[in-house]
PDB file of N, CA, C and O in Angstrom, chain B, residues numbered from 101:
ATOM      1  N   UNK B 101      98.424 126.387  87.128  1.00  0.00           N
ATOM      2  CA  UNK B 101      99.706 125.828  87.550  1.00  0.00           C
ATOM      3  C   UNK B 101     100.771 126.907  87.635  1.00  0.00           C
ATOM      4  O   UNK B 101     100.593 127.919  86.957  1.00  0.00           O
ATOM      5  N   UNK B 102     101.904 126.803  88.421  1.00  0.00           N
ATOM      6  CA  UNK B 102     102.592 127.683  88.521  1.00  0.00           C
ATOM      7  C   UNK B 102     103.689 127.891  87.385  1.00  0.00           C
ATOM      8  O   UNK B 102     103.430 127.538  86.234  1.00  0.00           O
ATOM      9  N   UNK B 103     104.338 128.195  87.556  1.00  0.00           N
ATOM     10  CA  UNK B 103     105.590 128.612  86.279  1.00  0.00           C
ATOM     11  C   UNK B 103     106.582 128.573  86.598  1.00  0.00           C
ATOM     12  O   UNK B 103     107.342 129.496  86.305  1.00  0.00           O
ATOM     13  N   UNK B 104     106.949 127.647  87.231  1.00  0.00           N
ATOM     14  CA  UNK B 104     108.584 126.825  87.681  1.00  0.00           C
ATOM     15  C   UNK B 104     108.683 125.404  87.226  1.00  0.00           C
ATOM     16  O   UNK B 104     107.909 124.597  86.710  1.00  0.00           O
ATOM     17  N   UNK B 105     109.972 125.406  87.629  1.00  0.00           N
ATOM     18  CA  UNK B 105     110.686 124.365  86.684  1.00  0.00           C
ATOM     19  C   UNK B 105     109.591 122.983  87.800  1.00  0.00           C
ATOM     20  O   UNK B 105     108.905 122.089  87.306  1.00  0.00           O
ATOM     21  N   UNK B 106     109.730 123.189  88.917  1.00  0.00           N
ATOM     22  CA  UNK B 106     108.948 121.918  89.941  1.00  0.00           C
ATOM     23  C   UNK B 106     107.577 121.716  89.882  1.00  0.00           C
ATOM     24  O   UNK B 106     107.089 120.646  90.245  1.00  0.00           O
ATOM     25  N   UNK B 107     106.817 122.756  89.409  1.00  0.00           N
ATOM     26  CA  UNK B 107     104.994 122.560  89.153  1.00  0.00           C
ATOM     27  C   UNK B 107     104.906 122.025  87.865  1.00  0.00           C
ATOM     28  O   UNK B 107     104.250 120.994  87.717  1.00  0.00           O
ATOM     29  N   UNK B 108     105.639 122.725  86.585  1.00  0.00           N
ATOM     30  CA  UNK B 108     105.700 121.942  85.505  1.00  0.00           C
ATOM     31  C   UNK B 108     106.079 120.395  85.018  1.00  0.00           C
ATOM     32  O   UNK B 108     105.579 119.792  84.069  1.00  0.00           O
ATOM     33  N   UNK B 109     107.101 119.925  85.932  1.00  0.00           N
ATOM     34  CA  UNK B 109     107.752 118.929  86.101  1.00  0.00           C
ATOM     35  C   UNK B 109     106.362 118.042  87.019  1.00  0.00           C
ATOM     36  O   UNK B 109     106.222 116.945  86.479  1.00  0.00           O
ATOM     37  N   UNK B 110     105.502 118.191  88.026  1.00  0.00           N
ATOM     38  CA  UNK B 110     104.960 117.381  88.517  1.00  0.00           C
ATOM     39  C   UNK B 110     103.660 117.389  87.695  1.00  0.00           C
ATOM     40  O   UNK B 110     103.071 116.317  87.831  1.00  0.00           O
ATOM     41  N   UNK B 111     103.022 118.257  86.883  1.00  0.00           N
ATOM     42  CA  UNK B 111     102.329 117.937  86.015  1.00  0.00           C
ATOM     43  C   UNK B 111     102.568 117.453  84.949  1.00  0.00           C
ATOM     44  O   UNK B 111     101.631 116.945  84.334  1.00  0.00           O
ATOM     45  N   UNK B 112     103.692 117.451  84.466  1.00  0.00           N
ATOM     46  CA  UNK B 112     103.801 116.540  83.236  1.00  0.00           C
ATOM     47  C   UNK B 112     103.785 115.129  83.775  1.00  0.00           C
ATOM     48  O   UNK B 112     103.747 114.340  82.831  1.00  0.00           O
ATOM     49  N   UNK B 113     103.803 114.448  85.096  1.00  0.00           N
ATOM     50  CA  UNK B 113     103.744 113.537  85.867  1.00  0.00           C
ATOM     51  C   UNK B 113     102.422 113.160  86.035  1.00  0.00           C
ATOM     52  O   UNK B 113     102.244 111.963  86.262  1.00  0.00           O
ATOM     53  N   UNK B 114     101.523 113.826  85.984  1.00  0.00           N
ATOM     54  CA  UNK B 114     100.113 114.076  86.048  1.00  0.00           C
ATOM     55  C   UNK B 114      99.580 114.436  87.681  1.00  0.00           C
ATOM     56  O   UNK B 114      98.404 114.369  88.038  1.00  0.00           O
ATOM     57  N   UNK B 115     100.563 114.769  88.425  1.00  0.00           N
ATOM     58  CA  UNK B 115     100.349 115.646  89.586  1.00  0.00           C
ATOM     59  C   UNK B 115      99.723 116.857  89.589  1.00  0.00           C
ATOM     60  O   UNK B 115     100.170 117.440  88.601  1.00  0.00           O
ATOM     61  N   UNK B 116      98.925 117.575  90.154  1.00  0.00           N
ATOM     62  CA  UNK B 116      97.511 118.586  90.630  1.00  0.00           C
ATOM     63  C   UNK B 116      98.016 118.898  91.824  1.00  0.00           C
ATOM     64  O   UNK B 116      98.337 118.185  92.774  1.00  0.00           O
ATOM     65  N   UNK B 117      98.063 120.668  91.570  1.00  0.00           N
ATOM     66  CA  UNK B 117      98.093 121.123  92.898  1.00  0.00           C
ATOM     67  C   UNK B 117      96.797 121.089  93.456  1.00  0.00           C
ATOM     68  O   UNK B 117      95.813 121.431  92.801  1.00  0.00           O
ATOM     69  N   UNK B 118      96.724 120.642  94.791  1.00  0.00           N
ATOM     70  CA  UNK B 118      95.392 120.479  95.444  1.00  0.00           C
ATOM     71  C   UNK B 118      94.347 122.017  96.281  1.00  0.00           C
ATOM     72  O   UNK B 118      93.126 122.155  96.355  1.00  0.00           O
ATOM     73  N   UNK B 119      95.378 122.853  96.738  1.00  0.00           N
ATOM     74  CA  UNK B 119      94.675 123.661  97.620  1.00  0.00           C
ATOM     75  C   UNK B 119      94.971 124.884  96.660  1.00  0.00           C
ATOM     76  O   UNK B 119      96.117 125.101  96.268  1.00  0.00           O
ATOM     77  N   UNK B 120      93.697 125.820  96.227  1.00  0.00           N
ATOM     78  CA  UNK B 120      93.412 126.514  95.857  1.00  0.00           C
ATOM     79  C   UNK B 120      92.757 127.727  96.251  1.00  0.00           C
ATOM     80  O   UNK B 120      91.969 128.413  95.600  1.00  0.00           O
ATOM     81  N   UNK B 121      93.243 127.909  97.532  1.00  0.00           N
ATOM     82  CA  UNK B 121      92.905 129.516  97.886  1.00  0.00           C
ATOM     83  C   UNK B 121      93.982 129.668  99.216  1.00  0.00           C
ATOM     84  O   UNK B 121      94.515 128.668  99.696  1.00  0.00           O
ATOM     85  N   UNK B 122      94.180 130.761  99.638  1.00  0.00           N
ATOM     86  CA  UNK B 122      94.989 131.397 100.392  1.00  0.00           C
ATOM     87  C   UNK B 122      95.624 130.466 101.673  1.00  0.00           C
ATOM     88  O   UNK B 122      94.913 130.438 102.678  1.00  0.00           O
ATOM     89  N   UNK B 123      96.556 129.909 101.707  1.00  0.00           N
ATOM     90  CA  UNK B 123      96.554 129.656 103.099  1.00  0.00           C
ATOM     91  C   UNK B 123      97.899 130.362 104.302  1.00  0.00           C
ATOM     92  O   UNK B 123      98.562 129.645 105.052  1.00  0.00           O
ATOM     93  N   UNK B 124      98.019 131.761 104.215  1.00  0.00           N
ATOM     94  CA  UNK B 124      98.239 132.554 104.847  1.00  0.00           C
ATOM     95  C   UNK B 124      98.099 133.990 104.706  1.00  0.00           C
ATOM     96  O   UNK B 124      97.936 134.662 103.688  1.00  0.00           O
ATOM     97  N   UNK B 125      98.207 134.377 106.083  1.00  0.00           N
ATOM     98  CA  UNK B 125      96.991 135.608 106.480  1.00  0.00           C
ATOM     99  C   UNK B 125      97.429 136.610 105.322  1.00  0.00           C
ATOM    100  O   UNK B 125      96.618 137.535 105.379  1.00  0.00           O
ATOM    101  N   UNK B 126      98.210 136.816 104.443  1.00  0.00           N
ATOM    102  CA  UNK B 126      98.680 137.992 103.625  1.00  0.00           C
ATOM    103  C   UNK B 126      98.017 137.135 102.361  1.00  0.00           C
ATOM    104  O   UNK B 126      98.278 137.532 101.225  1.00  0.00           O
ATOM    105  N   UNK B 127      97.506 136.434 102.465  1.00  0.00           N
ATOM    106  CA  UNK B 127      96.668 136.094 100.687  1.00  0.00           C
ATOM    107  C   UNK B 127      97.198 135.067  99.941  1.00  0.00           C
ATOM    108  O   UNK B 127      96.537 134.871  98.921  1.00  0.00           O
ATOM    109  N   UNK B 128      98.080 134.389 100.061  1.00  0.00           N
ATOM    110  CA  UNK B 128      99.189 134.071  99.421  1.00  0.00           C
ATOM    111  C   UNK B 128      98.902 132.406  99.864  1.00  0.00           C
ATOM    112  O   UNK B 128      98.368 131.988 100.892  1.00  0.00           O
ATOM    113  N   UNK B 129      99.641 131.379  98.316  1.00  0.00           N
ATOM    114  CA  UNK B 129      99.431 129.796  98.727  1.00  0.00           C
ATOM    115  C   UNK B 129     100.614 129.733  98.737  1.00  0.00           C
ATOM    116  O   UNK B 129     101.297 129.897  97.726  1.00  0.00           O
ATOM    117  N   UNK B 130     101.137 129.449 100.037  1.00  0.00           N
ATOM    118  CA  UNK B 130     102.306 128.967 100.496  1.00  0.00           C
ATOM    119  C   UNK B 130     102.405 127.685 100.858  1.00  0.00           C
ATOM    120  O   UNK B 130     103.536 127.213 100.744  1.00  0.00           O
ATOM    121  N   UNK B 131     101.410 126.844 101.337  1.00  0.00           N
ATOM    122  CA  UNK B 131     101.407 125.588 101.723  1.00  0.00           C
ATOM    123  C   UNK B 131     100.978 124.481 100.527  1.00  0.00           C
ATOM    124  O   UNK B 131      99.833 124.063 100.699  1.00  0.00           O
ATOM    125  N   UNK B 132     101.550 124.015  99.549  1.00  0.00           N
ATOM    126  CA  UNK B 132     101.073 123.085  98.375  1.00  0.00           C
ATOM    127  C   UNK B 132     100.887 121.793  99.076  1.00  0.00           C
ATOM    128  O   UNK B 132     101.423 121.324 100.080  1.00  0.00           O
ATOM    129  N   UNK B 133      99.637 121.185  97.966  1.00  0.00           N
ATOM    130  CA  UNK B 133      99.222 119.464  98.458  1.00  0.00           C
ATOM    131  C   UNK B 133      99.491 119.055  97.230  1.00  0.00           C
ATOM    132  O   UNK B 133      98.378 119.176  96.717  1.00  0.00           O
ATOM    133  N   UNK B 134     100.390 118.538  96.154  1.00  0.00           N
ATOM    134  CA  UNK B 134     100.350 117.685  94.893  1.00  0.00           C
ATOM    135  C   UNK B 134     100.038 115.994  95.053  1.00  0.00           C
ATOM    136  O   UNK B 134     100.563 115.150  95.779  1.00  0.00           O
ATOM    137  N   UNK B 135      99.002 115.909  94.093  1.00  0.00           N
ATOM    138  CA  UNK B 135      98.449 114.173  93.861  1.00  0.00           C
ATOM    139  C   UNK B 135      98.307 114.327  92.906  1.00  0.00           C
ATOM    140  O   UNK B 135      98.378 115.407  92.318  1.00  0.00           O
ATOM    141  N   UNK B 136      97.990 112.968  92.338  1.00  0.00           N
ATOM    142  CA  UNK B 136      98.357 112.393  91.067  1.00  0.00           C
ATOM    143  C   UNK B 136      96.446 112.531  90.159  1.00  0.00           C
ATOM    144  O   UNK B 136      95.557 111.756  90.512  1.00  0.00           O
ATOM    145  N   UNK B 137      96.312 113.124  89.559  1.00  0.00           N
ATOM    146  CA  UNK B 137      95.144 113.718  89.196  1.00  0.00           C
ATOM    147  C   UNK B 137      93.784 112.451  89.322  1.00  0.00           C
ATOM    148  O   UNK B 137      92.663 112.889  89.579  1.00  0.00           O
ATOM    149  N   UNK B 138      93.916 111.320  89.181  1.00  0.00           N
ATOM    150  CA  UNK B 138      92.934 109.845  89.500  1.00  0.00           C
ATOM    151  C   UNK B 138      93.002 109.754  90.955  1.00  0.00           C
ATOM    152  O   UNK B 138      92.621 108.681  91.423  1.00  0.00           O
ATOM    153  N   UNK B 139      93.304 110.425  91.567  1.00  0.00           N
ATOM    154  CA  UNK B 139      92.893 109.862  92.812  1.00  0.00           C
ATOM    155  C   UNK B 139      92.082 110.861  93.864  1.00  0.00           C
ATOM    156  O   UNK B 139      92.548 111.988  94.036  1.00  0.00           O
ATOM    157  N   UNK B 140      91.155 110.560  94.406  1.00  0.00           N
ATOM    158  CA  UNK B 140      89.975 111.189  95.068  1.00  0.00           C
ATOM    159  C   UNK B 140      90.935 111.653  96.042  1.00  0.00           C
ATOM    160  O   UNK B 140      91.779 110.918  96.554  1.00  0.00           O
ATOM    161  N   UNK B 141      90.757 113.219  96.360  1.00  0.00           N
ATOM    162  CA  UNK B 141      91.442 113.557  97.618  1.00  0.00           C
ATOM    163  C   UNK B 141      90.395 114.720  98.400  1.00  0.00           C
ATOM    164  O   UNK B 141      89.547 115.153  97.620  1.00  0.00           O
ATOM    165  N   UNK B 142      90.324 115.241  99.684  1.00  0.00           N
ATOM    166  CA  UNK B 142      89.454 116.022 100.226  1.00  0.00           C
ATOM    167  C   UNK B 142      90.592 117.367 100.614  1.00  0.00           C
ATOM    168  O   UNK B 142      91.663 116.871 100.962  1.00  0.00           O
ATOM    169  N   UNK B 143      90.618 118.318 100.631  1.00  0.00           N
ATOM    170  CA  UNK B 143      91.445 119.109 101.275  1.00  0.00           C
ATOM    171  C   UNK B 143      90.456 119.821 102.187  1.00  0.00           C
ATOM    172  O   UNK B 143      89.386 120.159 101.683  1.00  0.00           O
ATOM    173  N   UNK B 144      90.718 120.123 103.641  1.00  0.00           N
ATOM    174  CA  UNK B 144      90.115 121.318 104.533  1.00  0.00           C
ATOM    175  C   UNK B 144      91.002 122.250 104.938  1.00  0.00           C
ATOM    176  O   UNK B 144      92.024 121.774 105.433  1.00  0.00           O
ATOM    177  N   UNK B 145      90.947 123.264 104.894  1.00  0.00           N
ATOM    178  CA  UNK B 145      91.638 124.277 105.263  1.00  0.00           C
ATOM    179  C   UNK B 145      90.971 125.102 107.356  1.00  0.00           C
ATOM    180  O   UNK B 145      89.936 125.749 107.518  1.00  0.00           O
ATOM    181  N   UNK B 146      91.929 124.754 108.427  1.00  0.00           N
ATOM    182  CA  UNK B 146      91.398 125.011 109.646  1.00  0.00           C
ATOM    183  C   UNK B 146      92.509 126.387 110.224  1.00  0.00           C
ATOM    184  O   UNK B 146      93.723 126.573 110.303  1.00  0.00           O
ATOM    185  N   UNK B 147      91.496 126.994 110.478  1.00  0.00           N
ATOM    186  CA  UNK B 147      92.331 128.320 110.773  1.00  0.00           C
ATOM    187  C   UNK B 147      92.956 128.227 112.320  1.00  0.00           C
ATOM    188  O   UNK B 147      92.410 128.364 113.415  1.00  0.00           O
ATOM    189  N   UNK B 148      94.035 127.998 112.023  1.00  0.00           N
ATOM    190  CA  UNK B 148      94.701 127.824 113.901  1.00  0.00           C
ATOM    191  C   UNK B 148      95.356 129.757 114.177  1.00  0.00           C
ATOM    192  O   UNK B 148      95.743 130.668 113.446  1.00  0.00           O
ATOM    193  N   UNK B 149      95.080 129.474 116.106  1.00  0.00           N
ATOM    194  CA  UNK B 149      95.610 130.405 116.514  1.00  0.00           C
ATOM    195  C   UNK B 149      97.189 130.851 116.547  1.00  0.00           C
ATOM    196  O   UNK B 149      97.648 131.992 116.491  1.00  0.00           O
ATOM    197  N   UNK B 150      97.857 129.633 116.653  1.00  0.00           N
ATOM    198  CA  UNK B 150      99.333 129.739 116.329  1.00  0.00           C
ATOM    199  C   UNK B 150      99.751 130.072 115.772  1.00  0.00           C
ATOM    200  O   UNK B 150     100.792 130.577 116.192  1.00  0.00           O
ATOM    201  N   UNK B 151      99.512 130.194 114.350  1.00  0.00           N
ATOM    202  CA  UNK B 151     100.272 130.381 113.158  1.00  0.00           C
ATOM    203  C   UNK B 151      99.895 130.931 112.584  1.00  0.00           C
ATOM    204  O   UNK B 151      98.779 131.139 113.059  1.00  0.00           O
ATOM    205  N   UNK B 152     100.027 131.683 111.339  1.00  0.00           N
ATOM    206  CA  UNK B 152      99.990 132.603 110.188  1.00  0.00           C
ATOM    207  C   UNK B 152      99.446 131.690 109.333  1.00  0.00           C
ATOM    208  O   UNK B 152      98.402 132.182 108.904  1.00  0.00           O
ATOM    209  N   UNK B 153      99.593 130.827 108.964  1.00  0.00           N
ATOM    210  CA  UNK B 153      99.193 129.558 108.421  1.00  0.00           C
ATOM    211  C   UNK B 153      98.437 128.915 108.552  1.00  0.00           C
ATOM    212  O   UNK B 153      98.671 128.332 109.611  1.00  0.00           O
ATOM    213  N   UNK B 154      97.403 128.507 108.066  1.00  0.00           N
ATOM    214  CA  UNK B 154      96.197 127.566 107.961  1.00  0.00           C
ATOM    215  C   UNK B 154      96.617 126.369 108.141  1.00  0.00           C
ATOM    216  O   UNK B 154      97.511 125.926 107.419  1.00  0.00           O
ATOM    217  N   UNK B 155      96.069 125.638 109.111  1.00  0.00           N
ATOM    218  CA  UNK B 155      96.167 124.105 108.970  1.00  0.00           C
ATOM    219  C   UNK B 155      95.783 123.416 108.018  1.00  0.00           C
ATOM    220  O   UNK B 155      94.567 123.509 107.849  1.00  0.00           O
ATOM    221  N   UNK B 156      96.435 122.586 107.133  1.00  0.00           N
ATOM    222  CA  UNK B 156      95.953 121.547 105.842  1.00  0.00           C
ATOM    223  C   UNK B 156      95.162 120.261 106.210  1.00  0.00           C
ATOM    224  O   UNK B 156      95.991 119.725 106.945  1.00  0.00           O
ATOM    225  N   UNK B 157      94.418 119.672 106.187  1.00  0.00           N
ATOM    226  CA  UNK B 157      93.964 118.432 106.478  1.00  0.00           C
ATOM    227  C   UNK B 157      93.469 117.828 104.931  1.00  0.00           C
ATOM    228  O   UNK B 157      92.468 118.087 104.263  1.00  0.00           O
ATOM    229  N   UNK B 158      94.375 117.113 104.732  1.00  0.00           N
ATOM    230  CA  UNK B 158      94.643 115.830 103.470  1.00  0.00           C
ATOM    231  C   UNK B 158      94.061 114.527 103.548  1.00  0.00           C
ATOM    232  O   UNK B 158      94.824 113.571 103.683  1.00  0.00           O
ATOM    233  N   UNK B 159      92.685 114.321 103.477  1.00  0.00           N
ATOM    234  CA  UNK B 159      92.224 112.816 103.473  1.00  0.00           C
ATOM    235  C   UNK B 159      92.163 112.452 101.725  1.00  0.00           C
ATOM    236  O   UNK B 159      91.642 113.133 100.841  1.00  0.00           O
ATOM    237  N   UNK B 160      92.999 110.937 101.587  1.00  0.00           N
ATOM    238  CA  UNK B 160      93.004 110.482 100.696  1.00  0.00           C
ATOM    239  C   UNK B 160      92.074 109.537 100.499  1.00  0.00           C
ATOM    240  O   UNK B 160      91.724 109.103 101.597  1.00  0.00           O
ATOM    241  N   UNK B 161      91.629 109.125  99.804  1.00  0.00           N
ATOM    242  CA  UNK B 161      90.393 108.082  99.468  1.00  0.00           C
ATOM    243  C   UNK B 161      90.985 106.475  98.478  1.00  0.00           C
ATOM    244  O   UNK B 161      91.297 106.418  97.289  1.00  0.00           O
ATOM    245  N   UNK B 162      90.969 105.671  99.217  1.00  0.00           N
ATOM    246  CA  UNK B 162      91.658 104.253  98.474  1.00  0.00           C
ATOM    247  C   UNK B 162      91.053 104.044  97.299  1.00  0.00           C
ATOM    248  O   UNK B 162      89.827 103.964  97.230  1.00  0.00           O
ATOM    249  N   UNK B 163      91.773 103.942  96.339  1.00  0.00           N
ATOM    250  CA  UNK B 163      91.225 103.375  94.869  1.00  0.00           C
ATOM    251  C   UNK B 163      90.644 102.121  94.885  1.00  0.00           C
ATOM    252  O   UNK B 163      91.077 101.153  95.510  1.00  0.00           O
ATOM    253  N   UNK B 164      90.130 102.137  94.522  1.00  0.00           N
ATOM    254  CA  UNK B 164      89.129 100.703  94.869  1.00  0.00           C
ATOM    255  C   UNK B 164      89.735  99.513  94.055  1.00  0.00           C
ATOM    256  O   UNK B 164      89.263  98.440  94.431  1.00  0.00           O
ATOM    257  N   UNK B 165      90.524  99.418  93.182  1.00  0.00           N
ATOM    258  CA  UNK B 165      91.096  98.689  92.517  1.00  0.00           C
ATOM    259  C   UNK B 165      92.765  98.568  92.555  1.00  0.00           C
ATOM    260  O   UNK B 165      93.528  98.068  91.728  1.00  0.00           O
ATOM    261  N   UNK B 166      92.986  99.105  93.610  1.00  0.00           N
ATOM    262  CA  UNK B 166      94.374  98.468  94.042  1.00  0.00           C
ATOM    263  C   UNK B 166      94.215  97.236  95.058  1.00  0.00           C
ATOM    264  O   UNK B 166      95.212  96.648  95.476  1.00  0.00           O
TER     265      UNK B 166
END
């Protein structure tokens, strides 16, 4: 987790940063996904020509008991 006042604050919430490796071309996670640690999520990371930046694709998965 990171070491600001906003990553600490969403984990004591029980929020999870989701994407865990680089998503721009200098190495670096610039693009965050936070969810709430019970809930099934998929992250893909798609390398577009446009941008410096990796495309995020966030599929969430319905809790079966809502």
């Amino acid at each position: 987790p990171g070491n600001n006042n906003l990553s600490n604050y969403l984990s004591r919430l029980d929020f999870k940063q989701m994407v865990d490796r680089a998503t721009h071309l200098d190495g670096h996670i610039l693009d965050h996904v936070y969810v709430q640690q019970a809930r099934s999520v998929d992250i893909k990371h798609h390398h577009v020509y446009y941008s410096d930046h990796d495309g995020i694709l966030v599929s969430l998965k319905k809790d079966v008991d809502m």
